[in-house]
C-alpha positions in Angstrom: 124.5 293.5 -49.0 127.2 295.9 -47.7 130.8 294.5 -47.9 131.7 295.4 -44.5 129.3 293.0 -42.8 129.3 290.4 -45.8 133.0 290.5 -45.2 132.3 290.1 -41.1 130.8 286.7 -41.8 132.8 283.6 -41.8 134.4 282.3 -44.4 132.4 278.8 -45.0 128.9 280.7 -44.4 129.8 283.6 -47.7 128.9 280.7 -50.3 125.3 280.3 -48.5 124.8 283.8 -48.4 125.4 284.3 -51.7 123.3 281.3 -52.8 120.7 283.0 -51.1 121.5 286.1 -52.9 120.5 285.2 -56.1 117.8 283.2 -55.8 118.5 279.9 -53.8 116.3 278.1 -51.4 117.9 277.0 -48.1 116.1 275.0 -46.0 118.0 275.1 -42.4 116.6 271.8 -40.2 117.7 270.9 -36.4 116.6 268.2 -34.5 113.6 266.5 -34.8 112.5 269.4 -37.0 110.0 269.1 -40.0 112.1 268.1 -42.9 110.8 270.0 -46.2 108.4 268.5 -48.6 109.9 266.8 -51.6 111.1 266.2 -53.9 113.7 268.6 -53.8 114.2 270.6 -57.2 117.4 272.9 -58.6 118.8 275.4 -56.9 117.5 273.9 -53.4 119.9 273.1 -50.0 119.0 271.5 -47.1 121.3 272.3 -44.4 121.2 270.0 -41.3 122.8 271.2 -38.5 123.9 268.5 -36.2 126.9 269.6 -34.8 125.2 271.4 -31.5 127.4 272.0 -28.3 125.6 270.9 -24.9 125.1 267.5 -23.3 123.5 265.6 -25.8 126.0 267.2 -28.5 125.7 265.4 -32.1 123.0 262.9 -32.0 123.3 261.6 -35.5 120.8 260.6 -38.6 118.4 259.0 -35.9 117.4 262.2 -34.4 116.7 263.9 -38.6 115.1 260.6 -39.7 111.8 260.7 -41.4 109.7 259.8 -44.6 110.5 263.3 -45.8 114.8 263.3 -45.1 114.6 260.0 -46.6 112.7 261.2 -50.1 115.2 264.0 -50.7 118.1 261.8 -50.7 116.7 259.2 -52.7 115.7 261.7 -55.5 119.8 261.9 -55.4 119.9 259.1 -57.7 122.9 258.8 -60.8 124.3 262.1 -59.6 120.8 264.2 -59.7 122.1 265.7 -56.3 125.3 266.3 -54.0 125.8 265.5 -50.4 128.6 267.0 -48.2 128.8 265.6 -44.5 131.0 267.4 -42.6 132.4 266.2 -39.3 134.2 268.5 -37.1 135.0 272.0 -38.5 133.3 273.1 -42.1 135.6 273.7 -44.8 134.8 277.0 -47.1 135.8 275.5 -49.9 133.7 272.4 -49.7 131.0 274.9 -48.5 130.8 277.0 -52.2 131.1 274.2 -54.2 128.0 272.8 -52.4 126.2 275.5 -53.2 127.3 275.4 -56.7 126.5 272.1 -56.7 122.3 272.8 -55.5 122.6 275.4 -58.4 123.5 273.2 -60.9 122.2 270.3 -60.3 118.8 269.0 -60.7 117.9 268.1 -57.1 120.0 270.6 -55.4 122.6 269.7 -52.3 122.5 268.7 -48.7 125.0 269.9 -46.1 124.9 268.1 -43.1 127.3 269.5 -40.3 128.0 267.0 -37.4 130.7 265.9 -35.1 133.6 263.6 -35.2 131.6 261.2 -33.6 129.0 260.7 -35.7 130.1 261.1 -38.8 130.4 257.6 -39.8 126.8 256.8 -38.8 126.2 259.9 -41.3 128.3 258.7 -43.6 126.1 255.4 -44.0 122.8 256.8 -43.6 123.6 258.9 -46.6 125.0 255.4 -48.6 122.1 253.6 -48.0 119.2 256.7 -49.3 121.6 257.7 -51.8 124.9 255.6 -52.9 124.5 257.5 -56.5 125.0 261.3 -54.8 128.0 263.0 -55.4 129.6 263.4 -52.0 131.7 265.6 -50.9 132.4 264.8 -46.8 135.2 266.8 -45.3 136.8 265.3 -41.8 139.6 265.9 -40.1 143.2 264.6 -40.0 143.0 262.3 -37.2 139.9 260.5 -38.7 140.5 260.5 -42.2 142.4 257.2 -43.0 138.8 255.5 -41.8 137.1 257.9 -43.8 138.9 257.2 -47.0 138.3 253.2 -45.9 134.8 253.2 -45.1 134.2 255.8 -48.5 136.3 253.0 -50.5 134.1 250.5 -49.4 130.7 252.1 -49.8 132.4 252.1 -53.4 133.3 255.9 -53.6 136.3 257.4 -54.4 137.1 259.8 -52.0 139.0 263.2 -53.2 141.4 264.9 -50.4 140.7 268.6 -50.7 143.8 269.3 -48.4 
């Protein structure tokens, strides 16, 4: 890929691309979209994008919800896969270790991009498919004392990248 347009891209999206570059799977799923089969296997993402602009805007797990969604993340168990729910604005960082993350381990990584709004009901979906994932959510300032509550309670121990 030539460095000029690799360069051109943003910053959180350069992890994906280069995930893809050698070798990596990325399953990209919108609304009500067919969910891939499972079980997921290394080196596979599933990126949900639920973050959409418009008048319905982020309508939450509900609308991604199926047999399939729900037999990738339960494959997650004891650390077998990595989950990063991000509500608001993606983070790069977060982003490559993700994708280090589906690489490495055996049942790959989910990004799930939403808003504000919906995090939390993301946040709890995730918990109750797989509480054994390694999660990495990233939310911003003005919601993150809840975040760090509700992860606390789930039993997590959330990590402030910032």
């Amino acid at each position: 890929m030539p460095g000029t347009t690799f360069n051109a891209l943003p910053l959180h999206l350069r992890g994906i691309v280069d995930f893809r570059i050698q070798g990596g799977r990325l399953h990209m799923v919108g609304p009500r979209d067919r969910h891939p089969h499972g079980p997921p296997s290394r080196s596979e993402l599933l990126f949900i994008g639920d973050d959409r602009d418009g008048p319905n805007g982020s309508l939450g797990p509900a609308a991604f919800d199926g047999p399939r969604l729900r037999r990738w993340l339960a494959s997650f168990g004891r650390g077998g896969g990595a989950v990063g729910v991000f509500g608001g604005a993606p983070d790069a960082a977060a982003y490559n270790s993700l994708c280090l993350f589906a690489v490495t381990l055996p049942r790959g990584a989910v990004i799930i991009e939403c808003a504000v709004g919906t995090w939390l009901e993301w946040s709890r979906y995730i918990y109750s498919l797989a509480p054994d994932a390694l999660r990495m959510d990233v939310v911003p300032g003005e919601i993150q004392a809840e975040a760090v509550r509700h992860m606390r309670a789930e039993g997590a121990f959330p990590v402030q990248m910032r």
